[in-house]
DOTORMAR-758571 format. One record per atom (N, C-alpha, C, O): residue in three letters; x, y, z. Coordinates in steps of 0.2 Angstrom, whole numbers, plus 5000, padded with zeros to 4 digits. Example, Ala and Ser with C-alpha at 12.3 -4.5 7.8 and 13.67 -1.06 7.14 Angstrom:
BEGIN
Ala506649725039;Ala506249785039;Ala506649845039;Ala507149835042;Ser506449895035;Ser506849955036;Ser506450005039;Ser506750065040;
! end
This chain:
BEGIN
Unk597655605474;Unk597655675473;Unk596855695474;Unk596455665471;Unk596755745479;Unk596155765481;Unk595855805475;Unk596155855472;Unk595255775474;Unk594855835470;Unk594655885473;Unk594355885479;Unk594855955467;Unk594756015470;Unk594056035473;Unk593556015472;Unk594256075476;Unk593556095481;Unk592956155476;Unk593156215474;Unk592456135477;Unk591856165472;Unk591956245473;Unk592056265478;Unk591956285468;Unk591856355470;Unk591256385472;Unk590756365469;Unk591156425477;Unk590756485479;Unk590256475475;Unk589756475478;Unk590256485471;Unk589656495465;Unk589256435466;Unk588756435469;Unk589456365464;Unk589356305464;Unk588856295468;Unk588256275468;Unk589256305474;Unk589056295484;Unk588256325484;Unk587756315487;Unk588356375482;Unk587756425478;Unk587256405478;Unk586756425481;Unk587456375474;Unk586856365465;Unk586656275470;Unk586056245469;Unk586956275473;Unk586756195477;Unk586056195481;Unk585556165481;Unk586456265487;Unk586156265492;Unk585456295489;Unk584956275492;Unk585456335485;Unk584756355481;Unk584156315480;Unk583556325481;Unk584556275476;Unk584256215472;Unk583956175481;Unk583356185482;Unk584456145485;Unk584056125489;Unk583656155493;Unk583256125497;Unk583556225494;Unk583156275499;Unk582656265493;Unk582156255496;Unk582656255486;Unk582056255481;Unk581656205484;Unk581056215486;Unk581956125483;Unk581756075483;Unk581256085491;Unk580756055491;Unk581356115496;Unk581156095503;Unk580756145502;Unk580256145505;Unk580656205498;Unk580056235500;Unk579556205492;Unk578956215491;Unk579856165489;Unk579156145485;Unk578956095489;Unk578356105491;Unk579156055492;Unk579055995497;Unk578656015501;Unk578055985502;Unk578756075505;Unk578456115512;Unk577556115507;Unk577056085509;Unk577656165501;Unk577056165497;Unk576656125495;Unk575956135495;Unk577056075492;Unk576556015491;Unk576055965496;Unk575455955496;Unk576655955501;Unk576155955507;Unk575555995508;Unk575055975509;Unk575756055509;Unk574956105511;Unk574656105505;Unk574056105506;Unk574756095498;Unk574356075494;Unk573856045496;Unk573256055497;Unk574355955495;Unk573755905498;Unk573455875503;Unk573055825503;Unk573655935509;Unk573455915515;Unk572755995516;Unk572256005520;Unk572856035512;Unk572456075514;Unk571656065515;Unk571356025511;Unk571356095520;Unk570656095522;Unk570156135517;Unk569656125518;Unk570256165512;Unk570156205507;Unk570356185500;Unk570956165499;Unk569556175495;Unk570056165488;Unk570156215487;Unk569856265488;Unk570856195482;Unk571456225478;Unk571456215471;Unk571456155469;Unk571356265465;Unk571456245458;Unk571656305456;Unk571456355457;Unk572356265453;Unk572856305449;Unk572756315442;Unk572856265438;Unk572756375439;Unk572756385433;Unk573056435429;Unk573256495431;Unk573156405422;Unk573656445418;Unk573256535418;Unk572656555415;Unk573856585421;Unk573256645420;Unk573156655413;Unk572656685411;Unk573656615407;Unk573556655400;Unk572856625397;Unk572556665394;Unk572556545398;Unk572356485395;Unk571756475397;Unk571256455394;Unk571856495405;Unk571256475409;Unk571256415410;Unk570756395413;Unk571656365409;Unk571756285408;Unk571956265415;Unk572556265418;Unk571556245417;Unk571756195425;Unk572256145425;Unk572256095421;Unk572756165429;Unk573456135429;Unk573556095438;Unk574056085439;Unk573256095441;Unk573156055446;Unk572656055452;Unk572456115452;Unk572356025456;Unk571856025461;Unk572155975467;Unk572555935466;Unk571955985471;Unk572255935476;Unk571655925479;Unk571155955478;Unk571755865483;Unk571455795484;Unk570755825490;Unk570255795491;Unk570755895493;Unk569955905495;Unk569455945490;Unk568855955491;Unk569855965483;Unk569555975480;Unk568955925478;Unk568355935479;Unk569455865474;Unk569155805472;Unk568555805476;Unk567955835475;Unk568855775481;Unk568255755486;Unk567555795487;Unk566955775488;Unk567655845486;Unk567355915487;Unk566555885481;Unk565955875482;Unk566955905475;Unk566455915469;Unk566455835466;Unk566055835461;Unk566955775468;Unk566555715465;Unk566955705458;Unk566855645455;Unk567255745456;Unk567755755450;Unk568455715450;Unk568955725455;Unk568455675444;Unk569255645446;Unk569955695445;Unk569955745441;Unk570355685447;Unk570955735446;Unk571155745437;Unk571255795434;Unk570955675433;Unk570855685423;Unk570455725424;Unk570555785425;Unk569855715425;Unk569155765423;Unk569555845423;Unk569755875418;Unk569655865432;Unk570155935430;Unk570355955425;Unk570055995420;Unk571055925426;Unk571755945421;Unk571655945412;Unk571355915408;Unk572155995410;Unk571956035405;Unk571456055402;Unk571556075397;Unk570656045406;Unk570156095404;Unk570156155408;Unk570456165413;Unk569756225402;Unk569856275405;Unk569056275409;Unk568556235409;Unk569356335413;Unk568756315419;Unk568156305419;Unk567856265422;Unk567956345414;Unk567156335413;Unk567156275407;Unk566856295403;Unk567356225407;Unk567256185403;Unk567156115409;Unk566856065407;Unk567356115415;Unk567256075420;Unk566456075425;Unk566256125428;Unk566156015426;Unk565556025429;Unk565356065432;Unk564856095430;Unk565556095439;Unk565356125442;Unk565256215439;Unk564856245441;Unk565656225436;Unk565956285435;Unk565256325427;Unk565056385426;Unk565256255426;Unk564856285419;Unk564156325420;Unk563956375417;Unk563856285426;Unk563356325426;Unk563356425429;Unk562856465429;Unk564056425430;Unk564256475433;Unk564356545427;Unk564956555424;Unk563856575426;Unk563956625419;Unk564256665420;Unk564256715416;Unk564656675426;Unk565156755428;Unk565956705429;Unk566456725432;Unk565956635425;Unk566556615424;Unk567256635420;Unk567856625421;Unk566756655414;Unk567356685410;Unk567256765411;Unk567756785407;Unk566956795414;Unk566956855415;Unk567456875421;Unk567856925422;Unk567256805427;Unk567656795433;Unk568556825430;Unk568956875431;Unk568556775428;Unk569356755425;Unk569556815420;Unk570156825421;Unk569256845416;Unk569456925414;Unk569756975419;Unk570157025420;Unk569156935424;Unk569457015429;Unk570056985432;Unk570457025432;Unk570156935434;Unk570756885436;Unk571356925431;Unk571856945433;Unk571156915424;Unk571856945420;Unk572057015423;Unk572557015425;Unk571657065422;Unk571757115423;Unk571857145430;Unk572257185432;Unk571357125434;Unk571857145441;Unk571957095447;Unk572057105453;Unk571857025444;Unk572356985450;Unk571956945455;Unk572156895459;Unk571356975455;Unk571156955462;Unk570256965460;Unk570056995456;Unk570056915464;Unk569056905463;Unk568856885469;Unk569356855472;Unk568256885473;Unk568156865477;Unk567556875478;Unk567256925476;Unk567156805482;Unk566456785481;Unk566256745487;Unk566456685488;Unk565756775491;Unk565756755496;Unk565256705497;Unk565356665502;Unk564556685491;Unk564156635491;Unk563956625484;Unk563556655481;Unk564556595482;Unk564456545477;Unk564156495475;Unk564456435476;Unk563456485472;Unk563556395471;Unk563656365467;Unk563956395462;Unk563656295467;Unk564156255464;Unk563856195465;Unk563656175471;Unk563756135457;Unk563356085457;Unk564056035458;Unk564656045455;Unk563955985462;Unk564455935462;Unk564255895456;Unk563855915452;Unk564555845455;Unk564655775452;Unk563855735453;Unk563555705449;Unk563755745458;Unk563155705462;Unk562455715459;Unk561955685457;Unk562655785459;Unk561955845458;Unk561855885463;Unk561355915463;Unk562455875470;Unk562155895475;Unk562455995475;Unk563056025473;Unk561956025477;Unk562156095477;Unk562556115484;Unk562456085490;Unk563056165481;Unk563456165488;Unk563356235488;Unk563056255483;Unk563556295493;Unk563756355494;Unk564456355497;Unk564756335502;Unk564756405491;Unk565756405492;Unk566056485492;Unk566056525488;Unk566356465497;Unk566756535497;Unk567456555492;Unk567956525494;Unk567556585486;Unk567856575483;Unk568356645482;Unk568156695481;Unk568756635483;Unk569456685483;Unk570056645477;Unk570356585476;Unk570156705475;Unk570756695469;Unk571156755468;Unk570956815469;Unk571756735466;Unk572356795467;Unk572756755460;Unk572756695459;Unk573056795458;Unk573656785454;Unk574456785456;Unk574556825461;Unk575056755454;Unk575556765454;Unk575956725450;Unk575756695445;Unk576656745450;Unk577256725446;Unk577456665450;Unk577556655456;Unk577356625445;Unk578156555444;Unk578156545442;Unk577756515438;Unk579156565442;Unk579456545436;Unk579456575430;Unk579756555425;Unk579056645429;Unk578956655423;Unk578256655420;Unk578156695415;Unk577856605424;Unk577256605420;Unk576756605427;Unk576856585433;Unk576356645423;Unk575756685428;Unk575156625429;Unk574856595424;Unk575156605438;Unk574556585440;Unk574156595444;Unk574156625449;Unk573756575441;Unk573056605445;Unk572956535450;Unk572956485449;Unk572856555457;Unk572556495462;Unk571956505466;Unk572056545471;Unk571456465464;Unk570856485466;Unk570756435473;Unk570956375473;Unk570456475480;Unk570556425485;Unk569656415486;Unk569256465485;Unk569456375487;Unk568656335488;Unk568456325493;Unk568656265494;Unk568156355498;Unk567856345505;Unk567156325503;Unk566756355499;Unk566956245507;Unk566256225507;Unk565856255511;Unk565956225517;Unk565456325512;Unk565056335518;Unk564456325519;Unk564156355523;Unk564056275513;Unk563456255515;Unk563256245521;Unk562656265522;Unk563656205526;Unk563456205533;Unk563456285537;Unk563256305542;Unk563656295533;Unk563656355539;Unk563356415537;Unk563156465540;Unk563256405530;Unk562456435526;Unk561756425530;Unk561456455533;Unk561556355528;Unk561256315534;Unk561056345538;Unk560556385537;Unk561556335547;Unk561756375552;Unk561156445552;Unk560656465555;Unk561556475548;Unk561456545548;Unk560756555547;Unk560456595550;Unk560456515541;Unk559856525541;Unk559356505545;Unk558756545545;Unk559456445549;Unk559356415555;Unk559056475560;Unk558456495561;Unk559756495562;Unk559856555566;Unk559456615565;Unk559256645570;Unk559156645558;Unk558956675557;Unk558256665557;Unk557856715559;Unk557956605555;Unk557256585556;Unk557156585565;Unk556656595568;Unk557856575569;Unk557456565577;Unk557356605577;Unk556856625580;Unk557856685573;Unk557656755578;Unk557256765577;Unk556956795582;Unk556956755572;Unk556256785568;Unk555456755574;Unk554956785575;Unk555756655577;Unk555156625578;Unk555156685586;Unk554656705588;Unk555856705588;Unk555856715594;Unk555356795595;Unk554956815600;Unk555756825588;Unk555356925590;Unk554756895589;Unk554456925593;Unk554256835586;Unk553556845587;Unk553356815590;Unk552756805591;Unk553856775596;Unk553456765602;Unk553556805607;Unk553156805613;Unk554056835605;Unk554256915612;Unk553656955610;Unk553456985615;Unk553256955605;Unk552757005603;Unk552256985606;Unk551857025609;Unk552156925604;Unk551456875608;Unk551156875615;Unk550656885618;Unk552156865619;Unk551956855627;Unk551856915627;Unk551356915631;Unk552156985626;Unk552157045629;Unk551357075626;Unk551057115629;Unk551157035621;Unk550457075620;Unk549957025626;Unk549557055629;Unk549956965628;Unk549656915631;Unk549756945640;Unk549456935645;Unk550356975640;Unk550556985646;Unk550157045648;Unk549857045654;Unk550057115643;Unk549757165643;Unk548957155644;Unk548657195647;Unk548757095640;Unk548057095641;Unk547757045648;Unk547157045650;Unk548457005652;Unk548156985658;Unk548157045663;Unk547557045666;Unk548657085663;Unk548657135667;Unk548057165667;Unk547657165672;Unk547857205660;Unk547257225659;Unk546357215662;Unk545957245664;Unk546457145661;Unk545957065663;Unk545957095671;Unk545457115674;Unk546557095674;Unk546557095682;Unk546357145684;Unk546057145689;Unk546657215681;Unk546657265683;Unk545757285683;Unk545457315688;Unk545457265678;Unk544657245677;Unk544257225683;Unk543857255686;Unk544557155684;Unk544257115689;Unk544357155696;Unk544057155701;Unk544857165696;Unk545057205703;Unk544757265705;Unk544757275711;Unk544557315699;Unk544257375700;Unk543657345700;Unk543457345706;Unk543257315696;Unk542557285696;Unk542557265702;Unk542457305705;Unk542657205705;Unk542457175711;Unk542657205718;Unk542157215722;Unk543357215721;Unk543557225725;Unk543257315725;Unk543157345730;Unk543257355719;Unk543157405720;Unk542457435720;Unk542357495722;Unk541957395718;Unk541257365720;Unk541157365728;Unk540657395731;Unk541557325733;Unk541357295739;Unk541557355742;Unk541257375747;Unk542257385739;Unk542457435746;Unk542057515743;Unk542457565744;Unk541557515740;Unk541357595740;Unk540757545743;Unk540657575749;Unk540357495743;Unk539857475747;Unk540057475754;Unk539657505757;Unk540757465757;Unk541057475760;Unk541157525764;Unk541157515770;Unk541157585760;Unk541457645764;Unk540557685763;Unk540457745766;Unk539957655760;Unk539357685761;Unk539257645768;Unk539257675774;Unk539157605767;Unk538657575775;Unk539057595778;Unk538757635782;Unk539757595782;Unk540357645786;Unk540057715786;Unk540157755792;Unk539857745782;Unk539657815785;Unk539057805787;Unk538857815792;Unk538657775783;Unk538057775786;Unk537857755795;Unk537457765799;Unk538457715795;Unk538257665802;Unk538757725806;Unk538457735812;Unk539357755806;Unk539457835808;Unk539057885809;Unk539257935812;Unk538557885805;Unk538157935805;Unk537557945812;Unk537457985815;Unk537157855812;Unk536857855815;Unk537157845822;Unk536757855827;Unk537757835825;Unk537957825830;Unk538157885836;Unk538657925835;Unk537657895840;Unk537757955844;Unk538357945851;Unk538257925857;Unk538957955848;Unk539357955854;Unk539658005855;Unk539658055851;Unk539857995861;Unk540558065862;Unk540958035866;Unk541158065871;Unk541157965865;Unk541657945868;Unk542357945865;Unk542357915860;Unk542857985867;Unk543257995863;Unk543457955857;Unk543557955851;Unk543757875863;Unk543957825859;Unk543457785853;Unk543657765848;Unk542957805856;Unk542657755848;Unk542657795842;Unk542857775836;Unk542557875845;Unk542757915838;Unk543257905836;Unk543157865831;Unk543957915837;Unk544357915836;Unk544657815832;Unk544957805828;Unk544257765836;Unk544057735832;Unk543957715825;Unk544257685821;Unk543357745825;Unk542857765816;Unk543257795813;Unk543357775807;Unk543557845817;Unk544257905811;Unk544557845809;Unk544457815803;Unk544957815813;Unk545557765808;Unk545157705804;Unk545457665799;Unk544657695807;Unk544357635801;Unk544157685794;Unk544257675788;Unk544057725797;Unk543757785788;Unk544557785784;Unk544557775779;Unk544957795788;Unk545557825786;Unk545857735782;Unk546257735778;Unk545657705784;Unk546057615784;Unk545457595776;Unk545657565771;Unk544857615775;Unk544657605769;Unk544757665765;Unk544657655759;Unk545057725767;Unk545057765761;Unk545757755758;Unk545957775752;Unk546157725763;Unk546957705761;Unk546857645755;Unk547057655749;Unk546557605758;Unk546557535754;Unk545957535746;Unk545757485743;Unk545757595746;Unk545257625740;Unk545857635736;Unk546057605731;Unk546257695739;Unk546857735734;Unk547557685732;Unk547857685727;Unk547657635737;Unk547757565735;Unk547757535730;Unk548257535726;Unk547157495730;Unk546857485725;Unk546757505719;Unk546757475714;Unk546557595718;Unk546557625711;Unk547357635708;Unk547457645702;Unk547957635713;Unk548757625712;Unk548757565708;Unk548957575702;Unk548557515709;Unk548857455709;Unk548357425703;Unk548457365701;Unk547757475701;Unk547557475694;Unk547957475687;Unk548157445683;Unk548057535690;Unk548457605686;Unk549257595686;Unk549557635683;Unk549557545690;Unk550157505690;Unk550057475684;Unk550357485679;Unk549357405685;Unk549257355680;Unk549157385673;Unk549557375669;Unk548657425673;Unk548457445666;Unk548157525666;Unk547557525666;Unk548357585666;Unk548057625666;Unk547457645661;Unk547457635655;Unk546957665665;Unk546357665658;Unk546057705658;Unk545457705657;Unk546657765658;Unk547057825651;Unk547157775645;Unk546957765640;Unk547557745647;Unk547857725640;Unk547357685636;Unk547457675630;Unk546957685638;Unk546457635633;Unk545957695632;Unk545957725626;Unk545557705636;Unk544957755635;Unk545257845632;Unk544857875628;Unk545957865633;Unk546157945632;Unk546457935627;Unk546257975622;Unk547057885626;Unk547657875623;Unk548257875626;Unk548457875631;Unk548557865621;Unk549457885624;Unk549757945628;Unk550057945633;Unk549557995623;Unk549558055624;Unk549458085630;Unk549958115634;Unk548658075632;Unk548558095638;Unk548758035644;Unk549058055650;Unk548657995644;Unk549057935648;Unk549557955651;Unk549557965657;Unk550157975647;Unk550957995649;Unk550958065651;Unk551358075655;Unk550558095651;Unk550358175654;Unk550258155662;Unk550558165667;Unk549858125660;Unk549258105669;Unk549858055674;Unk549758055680;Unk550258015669;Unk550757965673;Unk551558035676;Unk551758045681;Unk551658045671;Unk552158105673;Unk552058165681;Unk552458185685;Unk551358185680;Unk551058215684;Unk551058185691;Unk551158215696;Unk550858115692;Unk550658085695;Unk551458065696;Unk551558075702;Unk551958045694;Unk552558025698;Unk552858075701;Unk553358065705;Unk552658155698;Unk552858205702;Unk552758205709;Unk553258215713;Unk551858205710;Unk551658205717;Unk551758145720;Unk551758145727;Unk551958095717;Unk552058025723;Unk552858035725;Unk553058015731;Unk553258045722;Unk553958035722;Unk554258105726;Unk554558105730;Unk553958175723;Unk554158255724;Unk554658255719;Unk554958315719;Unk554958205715;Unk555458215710;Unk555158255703;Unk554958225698;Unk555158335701;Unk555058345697;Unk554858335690;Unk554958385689;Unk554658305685;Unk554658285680;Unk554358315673;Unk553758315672;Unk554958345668;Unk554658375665;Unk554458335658;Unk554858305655;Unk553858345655;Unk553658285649;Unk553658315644;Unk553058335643;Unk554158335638;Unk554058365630;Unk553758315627;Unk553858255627;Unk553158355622;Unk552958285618;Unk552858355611;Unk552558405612;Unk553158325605;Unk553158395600;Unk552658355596;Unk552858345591;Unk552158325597;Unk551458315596;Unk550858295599;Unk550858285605;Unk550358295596;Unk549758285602;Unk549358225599;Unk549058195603;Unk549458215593;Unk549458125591;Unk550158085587;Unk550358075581;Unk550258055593;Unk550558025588;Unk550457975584;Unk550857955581;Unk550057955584;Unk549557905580;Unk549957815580;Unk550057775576;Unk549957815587;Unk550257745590;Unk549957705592;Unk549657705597;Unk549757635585;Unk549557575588;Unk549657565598;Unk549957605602;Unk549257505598;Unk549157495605;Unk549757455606;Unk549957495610;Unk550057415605;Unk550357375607;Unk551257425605;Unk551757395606;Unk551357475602;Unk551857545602;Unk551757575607;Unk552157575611;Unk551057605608;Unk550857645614;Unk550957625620;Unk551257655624;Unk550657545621;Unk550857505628;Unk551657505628;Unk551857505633;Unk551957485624;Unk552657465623;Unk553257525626;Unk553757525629;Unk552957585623;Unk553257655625;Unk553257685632;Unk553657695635;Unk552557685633;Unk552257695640;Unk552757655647;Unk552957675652;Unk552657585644;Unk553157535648;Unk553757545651;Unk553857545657;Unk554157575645;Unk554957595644;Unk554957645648;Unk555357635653;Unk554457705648;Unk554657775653;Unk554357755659;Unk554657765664;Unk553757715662;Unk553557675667;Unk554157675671;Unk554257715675;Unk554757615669;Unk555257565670;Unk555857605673;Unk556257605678;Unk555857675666;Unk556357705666;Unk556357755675;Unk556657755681;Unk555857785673;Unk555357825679;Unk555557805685;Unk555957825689;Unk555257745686;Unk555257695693;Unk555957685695;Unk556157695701;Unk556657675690;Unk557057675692;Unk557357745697;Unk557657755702;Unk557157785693;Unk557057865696;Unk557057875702;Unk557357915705;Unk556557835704;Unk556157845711;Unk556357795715;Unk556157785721;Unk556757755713;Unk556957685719;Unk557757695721;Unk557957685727;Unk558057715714;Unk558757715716;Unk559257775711;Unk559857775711;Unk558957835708;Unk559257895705;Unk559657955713;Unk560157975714;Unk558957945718;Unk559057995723;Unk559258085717;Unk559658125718;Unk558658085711;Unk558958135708;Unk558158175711;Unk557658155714;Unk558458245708;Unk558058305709;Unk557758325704;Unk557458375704;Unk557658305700;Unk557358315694;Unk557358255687;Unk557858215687;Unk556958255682;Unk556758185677;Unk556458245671;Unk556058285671;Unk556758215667;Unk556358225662;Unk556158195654;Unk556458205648;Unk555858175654;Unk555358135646;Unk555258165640;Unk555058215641;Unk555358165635;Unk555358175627;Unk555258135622;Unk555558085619;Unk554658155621;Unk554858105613;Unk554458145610;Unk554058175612;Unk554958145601;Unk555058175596;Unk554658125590;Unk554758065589;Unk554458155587;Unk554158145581;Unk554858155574;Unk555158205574;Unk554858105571;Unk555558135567;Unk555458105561;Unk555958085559;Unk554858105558;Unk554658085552;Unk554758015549;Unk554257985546;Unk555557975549;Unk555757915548;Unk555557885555;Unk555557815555;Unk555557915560;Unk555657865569;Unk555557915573;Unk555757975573;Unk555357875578;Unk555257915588;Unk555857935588;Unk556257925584;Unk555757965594;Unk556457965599;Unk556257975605;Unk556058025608;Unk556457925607;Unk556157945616;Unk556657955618;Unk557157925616;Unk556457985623;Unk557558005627;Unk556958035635;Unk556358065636;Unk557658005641;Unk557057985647;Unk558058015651;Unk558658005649;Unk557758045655;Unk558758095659;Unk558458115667;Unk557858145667;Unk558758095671;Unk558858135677;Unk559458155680;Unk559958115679;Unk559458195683;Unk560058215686;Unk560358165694;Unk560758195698;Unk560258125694;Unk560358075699;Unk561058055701;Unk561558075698;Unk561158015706;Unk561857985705;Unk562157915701;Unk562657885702;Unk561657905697;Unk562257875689;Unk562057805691;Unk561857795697;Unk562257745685;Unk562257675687;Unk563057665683;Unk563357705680;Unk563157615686;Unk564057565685;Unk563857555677;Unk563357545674;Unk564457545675;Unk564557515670;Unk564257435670;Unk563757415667;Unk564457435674;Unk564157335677;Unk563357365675;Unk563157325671;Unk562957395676;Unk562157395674;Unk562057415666;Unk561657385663;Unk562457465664;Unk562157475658;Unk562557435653;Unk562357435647;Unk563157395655;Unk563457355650;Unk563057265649;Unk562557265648;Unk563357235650;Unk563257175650;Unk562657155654;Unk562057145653;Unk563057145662;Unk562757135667;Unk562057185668;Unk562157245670;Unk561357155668;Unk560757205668;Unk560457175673;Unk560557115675;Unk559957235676;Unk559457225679;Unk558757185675;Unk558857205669;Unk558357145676;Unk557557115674;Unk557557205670;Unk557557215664;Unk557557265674;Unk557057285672;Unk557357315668;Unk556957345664;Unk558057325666;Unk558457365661;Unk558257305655;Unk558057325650;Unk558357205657;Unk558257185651;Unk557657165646;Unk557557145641;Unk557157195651;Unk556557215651;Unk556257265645;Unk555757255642;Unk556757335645;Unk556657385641;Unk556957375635;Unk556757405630;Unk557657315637;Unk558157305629;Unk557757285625;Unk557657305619;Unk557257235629;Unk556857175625;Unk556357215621;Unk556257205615;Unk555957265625;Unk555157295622;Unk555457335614;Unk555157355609;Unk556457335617;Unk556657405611;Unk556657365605;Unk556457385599;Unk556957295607;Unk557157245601;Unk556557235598;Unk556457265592;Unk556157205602;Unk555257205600;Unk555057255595;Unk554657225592;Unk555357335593;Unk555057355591;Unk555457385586;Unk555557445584;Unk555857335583;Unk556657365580;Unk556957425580;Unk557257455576;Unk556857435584;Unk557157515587;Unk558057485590;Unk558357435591;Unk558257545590;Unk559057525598;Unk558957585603;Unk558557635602;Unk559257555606;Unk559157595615;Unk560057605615;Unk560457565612;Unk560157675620;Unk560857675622;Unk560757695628;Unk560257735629;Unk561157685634;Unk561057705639;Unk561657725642;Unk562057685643;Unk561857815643;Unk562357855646;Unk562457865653;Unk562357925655;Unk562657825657;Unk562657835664;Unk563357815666;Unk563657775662;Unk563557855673;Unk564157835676;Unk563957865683;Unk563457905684;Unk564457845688;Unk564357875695;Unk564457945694;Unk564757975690;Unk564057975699;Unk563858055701;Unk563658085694;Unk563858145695;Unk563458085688;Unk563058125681;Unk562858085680;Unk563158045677;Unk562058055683;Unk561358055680;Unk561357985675;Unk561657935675;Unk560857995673;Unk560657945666;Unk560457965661;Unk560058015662;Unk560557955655;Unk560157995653;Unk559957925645;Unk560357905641;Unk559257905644;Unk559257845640;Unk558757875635;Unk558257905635;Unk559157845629;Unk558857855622;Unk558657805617;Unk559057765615;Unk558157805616;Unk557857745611;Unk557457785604;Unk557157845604;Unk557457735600;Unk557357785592;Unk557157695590;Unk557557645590;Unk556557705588;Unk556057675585;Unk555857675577;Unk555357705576;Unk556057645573;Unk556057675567;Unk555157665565;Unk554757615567;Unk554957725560;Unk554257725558;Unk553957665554;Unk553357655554;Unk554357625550;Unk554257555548;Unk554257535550;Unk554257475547;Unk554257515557;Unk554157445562;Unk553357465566;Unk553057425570;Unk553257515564;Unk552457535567;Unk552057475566;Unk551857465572;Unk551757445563;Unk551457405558;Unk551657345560;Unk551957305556;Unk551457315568;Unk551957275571;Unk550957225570;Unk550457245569;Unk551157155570;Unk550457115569;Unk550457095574;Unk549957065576;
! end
């Protein structure tokens, strides 16, 4: 006689049971396979009811040392005086979280942990599970990281101040010596025209293009001073400097340029002033090599907290490819002088509308060493 076949409910109550068993199984595994400690606790008691095996390892604690103490009664935790306060707010709403934690091991050794806790039901009974990320490495790292930025902005400051003062040096030595020979130069050349009685057309016409060939290579010369280091800016100031440079790229280029300044001091260290100056130089020269625009125009604003310099022409635009990633030297040039001076730069350009480039220097970074 076959026995009767289980009822519906039975079949039920089976498959449950076994769909139970394979998701604890699924769970325990991730328990003790997880890369992150895990500690399970009672939410009524605070009483630690399980940890798995990277915790251990984690803090140097045997799996007894844990279990049924409450949390702040175990090594690491004790020293932690927002433990039992932690765990209140746990009762009340479920969830806590702590991005740099420390934590004394077993050893004595200090760790920094990422610490996330949440609440839930099983079964009836409310738990709390706290997961433990070790990021001392990556604390580390970070700090690492932040001492290079640090070593690096005061070597961007150094070379750019070291670099400003070779230019300066040359621009010196080149106006002193070279600019010594060629006005001794162009005196004994008139003198020695003066004295010469000809009317032979050619030798006149001669003496013209040698007069014309040193007064070229004089204006030359005072260019490529005033490239290196203009001395406006040392001897006048900034002020007057950017006046005399905008003027001057008027008449060499014929591109218009108009220069707002809604002050007459701004009261900018040398190595601000050179760094500003530089930026609208760069910006400018772009202007005149590859904008093809009809007009340029300069501003900087006094704004109590910070500059603002803002540099626009009506040109035909750069590509995404120049003002996004991919840059020119002389665009990575201006990012750097901006980073230099904790400021940010944005740069609004597209084919056929212009450019138009803003940078905003905050007034606490004036004070650069």
């Amino acid at each position: 006689m076959r026995s009767p076949l289980p009822s519906p409910e039975i079949v039920a109550a089976s498959d449950a049971i076994k769909a139970l068993r394979v998701s604890e199984s699924r769970y325990r595994r991730l328990f003790e396979t997880a890369q992150d400690g895990i500690l399970l606790l009672n939410a009524d008691t605070a009483q630690i009811e399980d940890v798995n095996p990277y915790l251990i390892d984690m803090l140097g604690y045997s799996h007894a040392e844990f279990l049924g103490k409450k949390i702040w009664e175990v090594g690491p935790f004790k020293d932690i005086a927002l433990s039992k306060e932690m765990f209140a707010r746990l009762q009340s709403t479920g969830y806590v979280s702590y991005e740099d934690l420390p934590l004394r091991t077993k050893t004595g050794a200090l760790i920094a942990v990422e610490f996330v806790s949440n609440t839930y039901d099983c079964e009836g009974i409310r738990v709390i599970q706290c997961n433990i990320r070790d990021i001392t490495l990556r604390k580390r790292a970070e700090r690492q990281l932040t001492e290079s930025e640090a070593h690096l902005h005061q070597l961007s400051i150094f070379l750019q101040t070291a670099r400003e003062e070779d230019r300066a040096h040359f621009a010196r030595e080149l106006h002193d010596e070279l600019g010594q020979n060629l006005a001794a130069l162009r005196i004994d050349f008139n003198a020695l025209s003066s004295s010469l009685t000809t009317m032979d057309p050619a030798i006149t016409a001669r003496l013209a293009a040698i007069d014309q060939v040193i007064n070229s290579t004089v204006d030359a010369m005072r260019l490529m001073c005033e490239e290196l280091r203009p001395g406006m800016l040392d001897d006048l100031g900034f002020e007057a400097a950017i006046s005399s440079y905008a003027k001057n790229f008027t008449r060499q280029f014929g591109v218009p340029c108009d220069l707002l300044l809604d002050s007459e001091d701004y009261g900018l260290d040398k190595l601000l002033a050179t760094s500003i100056f530089r930026i609208v130089q760069e910006s400018l020269t772009n202007v005149a090599r590859h904008a093809r625009a009809s007009h340029a125009m300069v501003a900087l604003q006094d704004r109590g907290g910070d500059l603002l310099l803002s540099i626009a022409d009506d040109g035909c635009g750069m590509s995404a490819e120049l003002t996004g990633e991919r840059k020119t030297y002389g665009m990575l040039g201006m990012r750097e002088r901006v980073r230099m001076l904790g400021g940010r730069i944005s740069i609004d350009s597209a084919p056929g509308r212009g450019t138009h480039i803003e940078v905003s220097i905050p007034r606490s970074e004036l004070a650069i060493p």
